[in-house]
C-alpha positions as CSV (number, residue, x, y, z in Angstrom):
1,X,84.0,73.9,77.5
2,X,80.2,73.0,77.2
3,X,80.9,70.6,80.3
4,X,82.6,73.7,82.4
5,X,79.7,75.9,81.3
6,X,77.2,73.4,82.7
7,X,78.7,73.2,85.7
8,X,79.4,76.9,86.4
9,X,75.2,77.8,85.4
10,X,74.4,75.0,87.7
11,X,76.5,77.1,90.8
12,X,75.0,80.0,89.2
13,X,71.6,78.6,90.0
14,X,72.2,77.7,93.2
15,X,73.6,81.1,94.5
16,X,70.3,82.7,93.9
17,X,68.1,79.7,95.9
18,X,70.1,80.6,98.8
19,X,70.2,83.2,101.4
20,X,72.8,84.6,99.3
21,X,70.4,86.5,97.1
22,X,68.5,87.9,100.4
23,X,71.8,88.5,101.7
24,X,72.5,90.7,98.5
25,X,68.9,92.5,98.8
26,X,69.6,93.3,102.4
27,X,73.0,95.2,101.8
28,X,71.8,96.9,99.0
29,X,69.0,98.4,100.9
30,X,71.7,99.2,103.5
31,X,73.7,101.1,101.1
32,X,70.3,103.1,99.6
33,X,70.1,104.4,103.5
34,X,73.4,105.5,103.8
35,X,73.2,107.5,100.8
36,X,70.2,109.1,101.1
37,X,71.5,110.3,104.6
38,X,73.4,112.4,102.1
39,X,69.9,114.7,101.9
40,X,70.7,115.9,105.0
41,X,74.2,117.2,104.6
42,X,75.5,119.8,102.0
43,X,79.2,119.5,102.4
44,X,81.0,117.7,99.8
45,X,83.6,116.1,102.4
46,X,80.6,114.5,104.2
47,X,79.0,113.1,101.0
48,X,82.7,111.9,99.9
49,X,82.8,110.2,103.5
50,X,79.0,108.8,102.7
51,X,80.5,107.2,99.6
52,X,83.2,106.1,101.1
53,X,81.2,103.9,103.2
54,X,79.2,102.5,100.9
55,X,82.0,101.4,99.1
56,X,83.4,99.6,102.1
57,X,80.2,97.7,102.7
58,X,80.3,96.7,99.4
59,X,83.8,95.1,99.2
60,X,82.9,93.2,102.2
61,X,79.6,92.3,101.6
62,X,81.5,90.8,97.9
63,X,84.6,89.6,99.6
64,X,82.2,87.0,102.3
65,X,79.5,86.3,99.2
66,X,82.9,85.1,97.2
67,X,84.3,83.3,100.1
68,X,81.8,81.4,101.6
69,X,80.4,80.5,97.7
70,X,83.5,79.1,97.1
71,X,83.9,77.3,100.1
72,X,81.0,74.9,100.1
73,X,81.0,73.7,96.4
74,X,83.3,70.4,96.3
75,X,82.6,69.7,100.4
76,X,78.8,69.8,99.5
77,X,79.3,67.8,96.7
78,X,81.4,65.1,98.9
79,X,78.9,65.4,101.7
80,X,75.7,64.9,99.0
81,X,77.4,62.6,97.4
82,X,76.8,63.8,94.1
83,X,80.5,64.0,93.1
84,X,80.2,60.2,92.1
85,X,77.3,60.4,89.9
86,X,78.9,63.4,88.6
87,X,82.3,62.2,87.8
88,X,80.7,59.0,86.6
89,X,80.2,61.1,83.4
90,X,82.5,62.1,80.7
91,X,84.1,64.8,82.7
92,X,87.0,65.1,84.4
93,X,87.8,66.5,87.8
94,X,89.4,69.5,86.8
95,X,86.9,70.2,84.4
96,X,84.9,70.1,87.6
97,X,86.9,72.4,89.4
98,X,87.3,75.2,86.4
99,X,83.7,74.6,86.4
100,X,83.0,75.0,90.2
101,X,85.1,78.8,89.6
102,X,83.4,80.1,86.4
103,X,79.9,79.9,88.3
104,X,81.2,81.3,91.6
105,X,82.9,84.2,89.5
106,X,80.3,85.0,87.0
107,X,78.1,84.8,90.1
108,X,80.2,87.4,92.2
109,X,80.1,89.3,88.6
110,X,76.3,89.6,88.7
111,X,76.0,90.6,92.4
112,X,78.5,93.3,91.8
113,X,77.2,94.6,88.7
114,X,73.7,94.8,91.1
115,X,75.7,97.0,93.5
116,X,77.7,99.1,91.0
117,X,74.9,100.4,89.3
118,X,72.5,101.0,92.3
119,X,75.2,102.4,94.0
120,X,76.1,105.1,90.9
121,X,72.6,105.4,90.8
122,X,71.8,106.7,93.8
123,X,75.5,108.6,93.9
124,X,74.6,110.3,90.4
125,X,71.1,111.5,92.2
126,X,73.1,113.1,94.6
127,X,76.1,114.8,93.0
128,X,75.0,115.2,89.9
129,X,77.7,113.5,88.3
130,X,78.5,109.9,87.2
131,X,82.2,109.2,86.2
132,X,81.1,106.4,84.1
133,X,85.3,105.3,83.1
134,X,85.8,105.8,86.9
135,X,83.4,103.0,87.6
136,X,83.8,100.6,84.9
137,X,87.5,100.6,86.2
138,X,86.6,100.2,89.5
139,X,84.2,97.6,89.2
140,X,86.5,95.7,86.7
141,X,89.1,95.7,89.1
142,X,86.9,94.7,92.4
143,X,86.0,91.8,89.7
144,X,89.7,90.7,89.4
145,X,90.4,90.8,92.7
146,X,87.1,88.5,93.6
147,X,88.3,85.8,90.9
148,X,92.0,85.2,92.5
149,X,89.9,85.5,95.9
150,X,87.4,82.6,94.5
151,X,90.3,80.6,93.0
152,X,92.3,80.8,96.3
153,X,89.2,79.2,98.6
154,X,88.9,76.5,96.0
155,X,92.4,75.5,96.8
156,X,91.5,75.8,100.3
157,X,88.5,73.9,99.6
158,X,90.3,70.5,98.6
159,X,93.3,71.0,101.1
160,X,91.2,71.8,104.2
161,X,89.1,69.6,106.2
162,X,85.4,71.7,106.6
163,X,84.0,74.6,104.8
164,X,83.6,76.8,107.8
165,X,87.8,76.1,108.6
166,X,88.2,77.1,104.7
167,X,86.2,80.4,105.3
168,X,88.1,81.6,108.4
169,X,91.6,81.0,107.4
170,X,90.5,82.6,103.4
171,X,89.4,85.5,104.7
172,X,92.1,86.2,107.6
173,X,94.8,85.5,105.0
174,X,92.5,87.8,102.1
175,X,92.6,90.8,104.9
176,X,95.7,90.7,105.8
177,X,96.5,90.9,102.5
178,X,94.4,94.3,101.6
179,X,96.0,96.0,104.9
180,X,99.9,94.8,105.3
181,X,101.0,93.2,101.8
182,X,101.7,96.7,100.7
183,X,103.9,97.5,104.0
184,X,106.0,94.2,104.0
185,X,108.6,95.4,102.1
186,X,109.1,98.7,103.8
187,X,109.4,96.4,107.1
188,X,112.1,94.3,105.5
189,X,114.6,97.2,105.1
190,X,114.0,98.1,109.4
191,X,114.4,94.0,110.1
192,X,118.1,92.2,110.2
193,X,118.5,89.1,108.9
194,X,117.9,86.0,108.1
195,X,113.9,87.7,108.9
196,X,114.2,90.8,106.2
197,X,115.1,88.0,103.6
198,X,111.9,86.0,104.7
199,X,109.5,89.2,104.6
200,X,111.0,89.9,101.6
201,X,110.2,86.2,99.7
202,X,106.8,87.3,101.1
203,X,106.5,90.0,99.5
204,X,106.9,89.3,96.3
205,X,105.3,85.9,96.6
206,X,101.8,86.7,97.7
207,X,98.8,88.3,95.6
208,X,98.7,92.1,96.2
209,X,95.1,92.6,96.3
210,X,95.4,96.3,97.4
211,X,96.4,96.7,93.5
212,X,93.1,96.1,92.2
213,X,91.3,98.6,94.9
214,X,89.8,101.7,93.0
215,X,88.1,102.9,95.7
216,X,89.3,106.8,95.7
217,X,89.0,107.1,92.1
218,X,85.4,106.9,92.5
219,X,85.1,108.7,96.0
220,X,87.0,111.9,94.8
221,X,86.3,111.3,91.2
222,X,89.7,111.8,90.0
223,X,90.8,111.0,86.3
224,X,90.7,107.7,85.3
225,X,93.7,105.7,85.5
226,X,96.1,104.7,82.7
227,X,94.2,101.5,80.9
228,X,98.2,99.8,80.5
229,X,98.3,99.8,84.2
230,X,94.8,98.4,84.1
231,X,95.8,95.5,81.6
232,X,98.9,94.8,83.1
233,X,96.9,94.2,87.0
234,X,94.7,92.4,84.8
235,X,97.2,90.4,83.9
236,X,99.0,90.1,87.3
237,X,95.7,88.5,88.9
238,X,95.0,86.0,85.8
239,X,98.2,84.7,86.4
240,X,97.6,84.5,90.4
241,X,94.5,82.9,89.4
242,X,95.5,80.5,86.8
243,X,98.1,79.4,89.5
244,X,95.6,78.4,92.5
245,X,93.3,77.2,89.7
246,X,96.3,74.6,88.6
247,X,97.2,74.1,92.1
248,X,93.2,73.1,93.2
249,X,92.9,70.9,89.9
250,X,96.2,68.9,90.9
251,X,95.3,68.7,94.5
252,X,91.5,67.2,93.7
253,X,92.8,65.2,91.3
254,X,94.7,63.3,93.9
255,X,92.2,63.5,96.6
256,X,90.3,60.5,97.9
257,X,86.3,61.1,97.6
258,X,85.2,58.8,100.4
C-alpha cells in the first residue's frame, strides 16, 4: 500500500504543475460570473436555470480534467522512459496501475471539492439557503462516477495506441453513456430481433453513469435521496471500477514496454 500511495501523491503532484490547475482557476472564475448574473434577475426559475448551468460546466470541466489525467500517465511514462527505472524497483506493475488511479482520483476529488464548495458558496449568497445533505450527495456521487470514468481511460490507456486516441474514444463512449444508456432498453422492446437481444446485452452490460447524476436535487433543492440507494450506486460503480481496474492491471501486465 505505501508503494501505491507513493505513486498516486507523485500524480497528485503533477496535476497541479500543469495547466490543469490554471484550467481549474479559469472555470471556477467562469462559474463565479454566471452566478453573480443571478444579481440581476429576481425570478427563482431563472436562478434555478443559472444553477443549472453551472452545474453543467462543472461536470464537464471534471469529466475532461479526469480523462485527459488519466490518459497520459503510463504513455508518458513509456515515452520518458521512466517506467524502467520504475519497475526496476520492488514494485509490481499493477501496483503501478492502482497507483496511477488513486492519484488521478484523489486528484479529481480535490478539484471537485474546489468547485462544490465555491459553487454553494456563491449559491448560498444568493438564495439564502444551502442544502448541505443535498450536496454532500451530489458531490459523492459526481466523485463515483469520475473514478469508474478514471479507471475506464486507464484501460484505454494500455490498449490504445496514443493518449490523444484514448481521450476521444473515452469521452465519446462516457457521453453517450450519460445521454442514451438510460434509453437502450426502451429501444429494445420497439426493435425485432436478433438486434433487441443485442441492445439489450448492452444494456445491462455497460456502466450507467446517469445513476450517479444529482444534479436536480441540488437545482430544485428537493429532499435528499434515500442513503440505501446511495450505498447501493456506490456499490454498483466500485464494482464497475474494480473490473476495468483488473482488466488494465492484466492488460499492462502483458504489455511489451519498448
Amino acid at each position: 500500500m505505501n508503494k501505491i500511495l507513493a505513486v498516486s501523491g507523485v500524480v497528485i503532484k503533477e496535476l497541479y504543475r500543469r495547466k490543469d490547475f490554471y484550467v481549474l482557476l479559469t472555470l471556477t472564475a467562469l462559474v463565479t460570473v454566471c452566478m453573480g448574473s443571478v444579481n440581476f434577475f429576481n425570478d427563482s426559475h431563472i436562478v434555478r436555470f443559472l444553477k443549472e448551468i453551472c452545474l453543467q460546466l462543472i461536470w464537464i470541466s471534471m469529466l475532461v480534467i479526469a480523462v485527459t489525467t488519466a490518459a497520459r500517465q503510463l504513455p508518458l511514462e513509456r515515452e520518458n522512459r521512466t517506467i524502467f527505472p520504475l519497475l526496476a524497483k520492488p514494485i509490481s506493475r499493477g501496483q503501478v496501475v492502482l497507483g496511477k488511479f488513486l492519484g488521478c482520483w484523489l486528484a479529481c476529488g480535490i478539484a471537485l471539492l474546489v468547485f462544490y464548495v465555491f459553487f454553494a458558496l456563491i449559491s448560498a449568497s444568493k438564495t439564502h439557503t444551502l442544502p448541505m445533505a443535498q450536496y454532500l450527495q451530489a458531490g459523492w456521487m459526481h466523485w463515483q462516477m469520475l473514478g469508474t470514468v478514471v479507471a475506464m481511460t486507464l484501460l484505454g490507456s494500455v490498449v490504445f495506441t496514443s493518449p490523444a486516441e484514448n481521450v476521444t474514444i473515452t469521452l465519446i463512449v462516457t457521453v453517450g453513456i450519460l445521454f442514451t444508456a438510460e434509453y437502450l432498453h426502451k429501444l429494445a422492446g420497439r426493435m425485432t430481433e436478433p438486434s433487441a437481444s443485442i441492445l439489450t446485452v448492452i444494456y445491462f452490460a455497460v456502466p450507467h453513469l446517469e445513476f450517479f447524476n444529482l444534479q436536480r436535487l441540488v437545482v430544485h433543492e428537493w429532499p435528499p435521496v434515500e442513503w440505501t440507494y446511495i450505498g447501493a450506486a456506490t456499490l454498483y460503480g466500485a464494482v464497475y471500477t474494480a473490473f476495468f481496474l483488473l482488466a488494465a492491471c492484466l492488460v499492462f501486465r502483458r504489455k511489451a514496454l519498448n
